[in-house]
N, C-alpha and C positions, 0 to 999 in steps of 0.2 A: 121141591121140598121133600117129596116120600126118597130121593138119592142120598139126600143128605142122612136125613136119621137111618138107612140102611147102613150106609158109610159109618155112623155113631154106631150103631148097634154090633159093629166086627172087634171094638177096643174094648167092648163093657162085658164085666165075665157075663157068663148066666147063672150061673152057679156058685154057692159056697166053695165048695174046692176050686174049682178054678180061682177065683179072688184070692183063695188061698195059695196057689201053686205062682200066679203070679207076681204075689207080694215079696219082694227079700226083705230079708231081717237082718238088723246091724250084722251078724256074723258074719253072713253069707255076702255084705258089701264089702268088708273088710276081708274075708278071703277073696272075690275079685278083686282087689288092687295089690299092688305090686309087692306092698308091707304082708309080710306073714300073719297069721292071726297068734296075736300074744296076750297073758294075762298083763294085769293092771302092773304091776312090779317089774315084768318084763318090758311093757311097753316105754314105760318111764325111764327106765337104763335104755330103751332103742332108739327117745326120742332126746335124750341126753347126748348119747354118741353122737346123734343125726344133726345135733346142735353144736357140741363142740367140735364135730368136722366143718362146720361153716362159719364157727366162730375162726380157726384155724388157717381156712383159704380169703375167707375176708383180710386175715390178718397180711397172709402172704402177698395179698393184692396189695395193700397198703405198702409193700417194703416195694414190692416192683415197683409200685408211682413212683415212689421217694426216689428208689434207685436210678429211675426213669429221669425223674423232674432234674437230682443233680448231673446225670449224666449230659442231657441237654445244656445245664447252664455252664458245664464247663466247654463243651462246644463251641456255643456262644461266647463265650469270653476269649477260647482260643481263635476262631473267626478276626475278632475283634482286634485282638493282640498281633495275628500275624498281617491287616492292612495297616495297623499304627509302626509298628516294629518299622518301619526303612525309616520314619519320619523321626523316631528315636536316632537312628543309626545318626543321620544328618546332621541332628542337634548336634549327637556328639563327636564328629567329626568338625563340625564349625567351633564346638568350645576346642578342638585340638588345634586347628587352623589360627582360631584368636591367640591361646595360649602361648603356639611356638614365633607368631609373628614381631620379625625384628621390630613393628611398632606396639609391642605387647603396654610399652607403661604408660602409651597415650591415655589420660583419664577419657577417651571416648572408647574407646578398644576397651578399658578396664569395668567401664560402666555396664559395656555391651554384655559382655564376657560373665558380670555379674548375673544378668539376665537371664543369659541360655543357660546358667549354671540353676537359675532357680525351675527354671522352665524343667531340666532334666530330673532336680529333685521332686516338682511337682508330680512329674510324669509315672518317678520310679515308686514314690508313693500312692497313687491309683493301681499299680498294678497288685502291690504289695495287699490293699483292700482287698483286692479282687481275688486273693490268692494265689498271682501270678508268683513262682520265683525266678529271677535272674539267674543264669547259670552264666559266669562267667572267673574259668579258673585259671588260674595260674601257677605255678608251683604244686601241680596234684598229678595225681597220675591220666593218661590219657584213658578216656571211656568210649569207647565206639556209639554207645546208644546216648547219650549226651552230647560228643564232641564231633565235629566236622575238621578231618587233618586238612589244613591247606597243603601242608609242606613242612617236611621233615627236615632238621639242621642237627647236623654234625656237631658235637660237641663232648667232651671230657670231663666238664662243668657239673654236671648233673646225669641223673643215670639215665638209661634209653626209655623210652616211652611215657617222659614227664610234659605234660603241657607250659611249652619256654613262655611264648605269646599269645596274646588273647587277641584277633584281629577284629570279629565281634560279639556281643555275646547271643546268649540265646537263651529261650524262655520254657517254661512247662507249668504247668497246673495239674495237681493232684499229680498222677499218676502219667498226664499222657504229654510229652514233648511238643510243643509249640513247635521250635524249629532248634536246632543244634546250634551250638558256640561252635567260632570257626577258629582253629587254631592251630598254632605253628607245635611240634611235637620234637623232642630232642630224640636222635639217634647216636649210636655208638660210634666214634670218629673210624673212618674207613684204613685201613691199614697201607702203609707209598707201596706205591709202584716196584714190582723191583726190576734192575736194568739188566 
């Protein structure tokens, strides 16, 4: 017991001054911390700034998410877009397949043919929700960052580096390319031989 109150009796001033010397006073807490010591008027403009810097990076944070969240969902939709895309492609190679078939006016070929024609409107309409667009040109000029050259054709017809053929198309969202339009590109006709 007599260790213990020895132990007490090392924290307890003995004296008036001392109680005093180790008392601080609001000043002396607010000159240790990190905040300057300011009047009333000043602190109010310091805790104003202090306020509308974090009203400022809250706000900045809020633009990242948003920028963040739509960044992600067009990701996702391009994901999305480029496992569906061959199964588009199919369709529309089988409505081309139905179309050019010497049994085209069979009412069962016509019926079919009706289908996959609704099936590809269904299709081009979901994307269109989604804000996919179709790039599929034809008569435009050729674009390297859009277009895929298959193969360049000689021609007189139209001037050099016009997209003649569209063989498939190709998609983007916002700003970033799903995948390129593949397509034939007209060049300037080669000049004969000479003998």
């Amino acid at each position: 017991m007599e260790d213990t109150n020895k132990k007490d009796r090392k924290f307890v001033a003995t004296t008036d001054s001392e109680a005093r010397d180790t008392v601080e006073t609001p000043t002396e807490e607010r000159a240790g911390a990190e905040e300057p010591v300011l009047g009333q008027k000043d602190e109010i403009e310091f805790l104003t700034e202090k306020w509308k810097r974090a009203l400022a990076d809250a706000e900045n944070a809020r633009k990242r998410a948003d920028a963040s969240r739509a960044e992600g969902r067009e990701h996702a939709i391009a994901v999305a877009v480029e496992a569906l895309a061959p199964a588009l492609d199919a369709l529309s190679l089988g409505i081309e397949a139905a179309r050019t078939s010497p049994n085209a006016d069979d009412p069962r070929i016509v019926s079919h043919l009706e289908g996959l024609r609704n099936i590809r409107t269904a299709f081009e309409t979901g994307l269109k929700a989604l804000g996919v667009r179709t790039i599929a040109p034809e008569d435009t000029p050729f674009v390297p960052a859009l277009h895929e050259a298959m193969q360049t054709q000689e021609t007189d017809k139209t001037k050099p580096g016009q997209v003649m053929v569209l063989h498939r198309p190709g998609f983007a969202i916002g700003q970033r390319l799903i995948r390129p339009a593949r397509v034939t590109v007209s060049a300037a006709p080669g000049k004969p031989a000479e003998e």
